[in-house]
Residue frames relative to the residue before (quaternion, step in Angstrom):
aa qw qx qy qz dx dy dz
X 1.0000 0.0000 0.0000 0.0000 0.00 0.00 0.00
X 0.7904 0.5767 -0.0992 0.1809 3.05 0.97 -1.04
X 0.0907 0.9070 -0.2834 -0.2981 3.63 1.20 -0.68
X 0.7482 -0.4859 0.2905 0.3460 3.73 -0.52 -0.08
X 0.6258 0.4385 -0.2481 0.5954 2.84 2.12 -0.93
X 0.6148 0.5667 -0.3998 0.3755 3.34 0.84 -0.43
X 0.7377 0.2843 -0.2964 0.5358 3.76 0.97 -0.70
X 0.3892 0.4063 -0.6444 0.5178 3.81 0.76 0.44
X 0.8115 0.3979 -0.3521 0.2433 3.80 -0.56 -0.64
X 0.4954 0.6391 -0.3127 0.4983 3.32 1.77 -0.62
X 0.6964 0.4716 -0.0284 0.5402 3.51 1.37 -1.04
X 0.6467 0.4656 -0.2340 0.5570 3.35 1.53 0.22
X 0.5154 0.6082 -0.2678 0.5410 3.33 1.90 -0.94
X 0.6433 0.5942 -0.2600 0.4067 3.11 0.55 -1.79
X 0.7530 0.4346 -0.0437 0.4921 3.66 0.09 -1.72
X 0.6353 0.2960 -0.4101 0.5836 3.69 1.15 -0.29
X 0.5216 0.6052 -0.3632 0.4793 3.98 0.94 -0.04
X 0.6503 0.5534 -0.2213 0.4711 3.01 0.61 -1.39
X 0.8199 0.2566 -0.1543 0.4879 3.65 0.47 -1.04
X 0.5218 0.5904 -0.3921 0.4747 3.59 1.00 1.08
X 0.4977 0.6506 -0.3384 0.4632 2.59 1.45 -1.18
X 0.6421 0.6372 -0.0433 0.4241 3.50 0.56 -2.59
X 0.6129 0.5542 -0.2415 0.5088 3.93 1.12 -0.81
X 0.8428 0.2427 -0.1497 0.4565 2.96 0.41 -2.00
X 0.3665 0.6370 -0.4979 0.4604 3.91 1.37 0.16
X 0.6631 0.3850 -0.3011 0.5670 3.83 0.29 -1.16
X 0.6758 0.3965 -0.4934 0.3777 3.36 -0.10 -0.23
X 0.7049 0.5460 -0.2737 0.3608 3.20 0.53 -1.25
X 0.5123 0.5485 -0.4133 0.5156 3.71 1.38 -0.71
X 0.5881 0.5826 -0.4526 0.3316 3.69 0.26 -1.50
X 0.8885 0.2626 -0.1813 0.3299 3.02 -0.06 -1.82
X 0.3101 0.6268 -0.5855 0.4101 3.58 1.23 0.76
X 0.6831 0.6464 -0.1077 0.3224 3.00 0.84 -1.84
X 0.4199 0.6098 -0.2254 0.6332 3.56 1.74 -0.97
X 0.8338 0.4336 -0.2065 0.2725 3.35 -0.07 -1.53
X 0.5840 0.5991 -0.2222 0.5008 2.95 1.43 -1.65
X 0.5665 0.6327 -0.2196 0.4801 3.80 1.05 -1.10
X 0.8374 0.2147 -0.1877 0.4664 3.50 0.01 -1.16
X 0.5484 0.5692 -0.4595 0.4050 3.47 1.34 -0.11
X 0.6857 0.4799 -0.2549 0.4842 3.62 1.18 -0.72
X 0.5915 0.4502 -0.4199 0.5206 3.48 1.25 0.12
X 0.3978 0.4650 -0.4960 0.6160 3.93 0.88 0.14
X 0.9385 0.1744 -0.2645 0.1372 2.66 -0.78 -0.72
X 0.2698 0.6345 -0.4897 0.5337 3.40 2.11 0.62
X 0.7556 0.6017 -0.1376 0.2193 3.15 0.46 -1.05
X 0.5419 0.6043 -0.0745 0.5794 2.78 1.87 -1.03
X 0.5512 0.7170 -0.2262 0.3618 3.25 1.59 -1.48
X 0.7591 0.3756 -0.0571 0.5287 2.88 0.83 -2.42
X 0.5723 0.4697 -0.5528 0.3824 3.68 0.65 -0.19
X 0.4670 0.7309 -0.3133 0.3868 3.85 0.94 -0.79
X 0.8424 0.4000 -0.0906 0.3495 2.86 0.37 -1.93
X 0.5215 0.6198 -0.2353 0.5371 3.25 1.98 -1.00
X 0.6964 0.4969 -0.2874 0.4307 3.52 0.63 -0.87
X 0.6321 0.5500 -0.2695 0.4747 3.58 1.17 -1.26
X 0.5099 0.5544 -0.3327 0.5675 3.97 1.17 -0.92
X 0.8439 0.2513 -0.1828 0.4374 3.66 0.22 -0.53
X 0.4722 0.4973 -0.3824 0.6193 3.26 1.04 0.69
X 0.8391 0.0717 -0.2510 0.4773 3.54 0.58 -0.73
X 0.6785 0.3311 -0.4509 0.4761 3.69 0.47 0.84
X 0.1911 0.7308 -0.5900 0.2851 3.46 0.29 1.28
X 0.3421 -0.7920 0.4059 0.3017 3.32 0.00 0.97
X 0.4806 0.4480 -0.5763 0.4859 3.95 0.38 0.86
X 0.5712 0.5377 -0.4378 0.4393 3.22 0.42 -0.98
X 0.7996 0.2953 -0.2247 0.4723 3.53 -0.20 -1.49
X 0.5901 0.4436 -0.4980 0.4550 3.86 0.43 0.26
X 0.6693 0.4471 -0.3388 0.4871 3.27 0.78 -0.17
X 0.5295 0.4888 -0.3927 0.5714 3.39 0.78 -0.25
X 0.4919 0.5186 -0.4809 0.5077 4.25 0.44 -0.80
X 0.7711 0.5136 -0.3263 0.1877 3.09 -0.17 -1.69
X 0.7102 0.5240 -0.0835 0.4628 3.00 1.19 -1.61
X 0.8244 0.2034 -0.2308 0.4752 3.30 0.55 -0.37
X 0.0804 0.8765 -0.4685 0.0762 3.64 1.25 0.52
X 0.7039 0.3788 -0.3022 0.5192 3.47 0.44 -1.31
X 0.6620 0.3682 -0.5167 0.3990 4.08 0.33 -0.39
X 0.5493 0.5944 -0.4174 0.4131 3.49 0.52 -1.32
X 0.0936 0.5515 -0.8098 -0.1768 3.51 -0.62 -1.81
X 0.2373 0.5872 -0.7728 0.0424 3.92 -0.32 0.42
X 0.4015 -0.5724 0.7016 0.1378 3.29 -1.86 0.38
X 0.4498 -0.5250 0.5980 0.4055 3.65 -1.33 -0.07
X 0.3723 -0.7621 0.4882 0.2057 3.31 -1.26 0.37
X 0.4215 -0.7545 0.4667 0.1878 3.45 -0.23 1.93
X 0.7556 -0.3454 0.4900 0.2640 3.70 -1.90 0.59
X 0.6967 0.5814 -0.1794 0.3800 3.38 0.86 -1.52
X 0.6673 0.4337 -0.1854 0.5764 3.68 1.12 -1.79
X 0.7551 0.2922 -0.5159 0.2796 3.49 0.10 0.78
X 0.2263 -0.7672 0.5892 0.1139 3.70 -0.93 0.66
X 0.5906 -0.3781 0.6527 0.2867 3.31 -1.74 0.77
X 0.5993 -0.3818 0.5791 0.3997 3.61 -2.42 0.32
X 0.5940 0.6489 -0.3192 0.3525 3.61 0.58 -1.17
X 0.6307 0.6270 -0.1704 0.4244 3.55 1.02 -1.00
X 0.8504 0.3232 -0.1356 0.3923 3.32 0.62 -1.41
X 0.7313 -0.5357 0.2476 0.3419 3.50 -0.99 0.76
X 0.6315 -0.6606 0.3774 0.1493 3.65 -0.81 0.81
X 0.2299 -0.8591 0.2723 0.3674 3.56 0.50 0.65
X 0.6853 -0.4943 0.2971 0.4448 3.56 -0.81 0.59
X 0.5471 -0.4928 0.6330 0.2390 3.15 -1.82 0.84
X 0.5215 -0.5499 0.5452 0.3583 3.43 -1.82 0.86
X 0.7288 -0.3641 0.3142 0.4874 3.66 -1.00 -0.34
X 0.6310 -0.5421 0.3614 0.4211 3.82 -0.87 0.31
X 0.6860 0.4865 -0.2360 0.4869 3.59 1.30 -0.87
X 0.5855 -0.5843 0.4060 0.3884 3.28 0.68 -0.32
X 0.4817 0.7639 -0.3448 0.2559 3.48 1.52 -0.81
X 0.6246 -0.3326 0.6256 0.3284 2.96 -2.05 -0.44
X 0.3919 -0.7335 0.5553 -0.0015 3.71 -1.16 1.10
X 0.2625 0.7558 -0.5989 0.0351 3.75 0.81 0.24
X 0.0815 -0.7084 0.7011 -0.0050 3.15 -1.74 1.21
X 0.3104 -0.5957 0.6141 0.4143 3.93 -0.61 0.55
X 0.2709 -0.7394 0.6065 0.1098 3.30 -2.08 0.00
X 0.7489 -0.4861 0.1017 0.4388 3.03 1.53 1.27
X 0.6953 0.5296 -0.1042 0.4746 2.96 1.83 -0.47
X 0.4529 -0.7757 0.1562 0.4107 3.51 -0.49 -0.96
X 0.1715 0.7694 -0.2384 0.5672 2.11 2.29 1.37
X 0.0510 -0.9242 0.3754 0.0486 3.37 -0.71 0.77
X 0.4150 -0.7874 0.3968 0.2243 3.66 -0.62 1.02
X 0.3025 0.6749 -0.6529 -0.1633 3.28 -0.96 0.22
X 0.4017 -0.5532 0.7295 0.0208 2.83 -2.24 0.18
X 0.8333 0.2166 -0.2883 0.4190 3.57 -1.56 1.00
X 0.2816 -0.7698 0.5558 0.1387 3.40 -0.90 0.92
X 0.6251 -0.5731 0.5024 0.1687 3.30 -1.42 1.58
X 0.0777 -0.7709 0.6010 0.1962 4.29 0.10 0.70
């Protein structure tokens, strides 16, 4: 009854099933995965809208004058004088790399070590 072609193709159906099946599974994970994704990006979002809202709530500038007031004697702030501000022009030039061009190694008290400056 049977022929050889017939159960090669029976065995080709199957295995071409079989690997749809296995396709449309992965797919279906992804678009969990998608979901699962954009659901955690709400709710980042949500997060930072929160977090954005709290920041303006606590740096209203009554708020923090009251806070001065109150903590005056720990603080000691000062007003800030005409003088204490400077132009870019003003302020000090940042340091040169080492004359050699080298690396700068500096311990840090530890037993860990710092370096600084880049080797051209």
């Amino acid at each position: 009854m049977f022929r050889t072609t017939d159960a090669v193709l029976i065995a080709v159906m199957v295995a071409a099933a079989a690997y749809t099946y296995q396709v449309k599974r992965g797919a279906e994970d992804q678009l969990d995965a998608i979901n699962r994704m954009k659901t955690q990006i709400r709710l980042e979002g949500e997060t930072i809208d929160l977090l954005k809202a709290d920041w303006a709530l606590l740096s209203r500038p009554g708020r923090l004058q009251k806070l001065v007031e109150v903590y005056q004697d720990q603080l000691q702030l000062k007003p800030v004088q005409a003088d204490q501000i400077a132009t870019l022009d003003e302020l000090p030039m940042r340091p040169q790399s080492p004359p050699d061009g080298g690396v700068t190694v500096a311990r840090n008290g530890t037993d860990g070590i710092v370096t600084s400056g880049v080797k051209p």
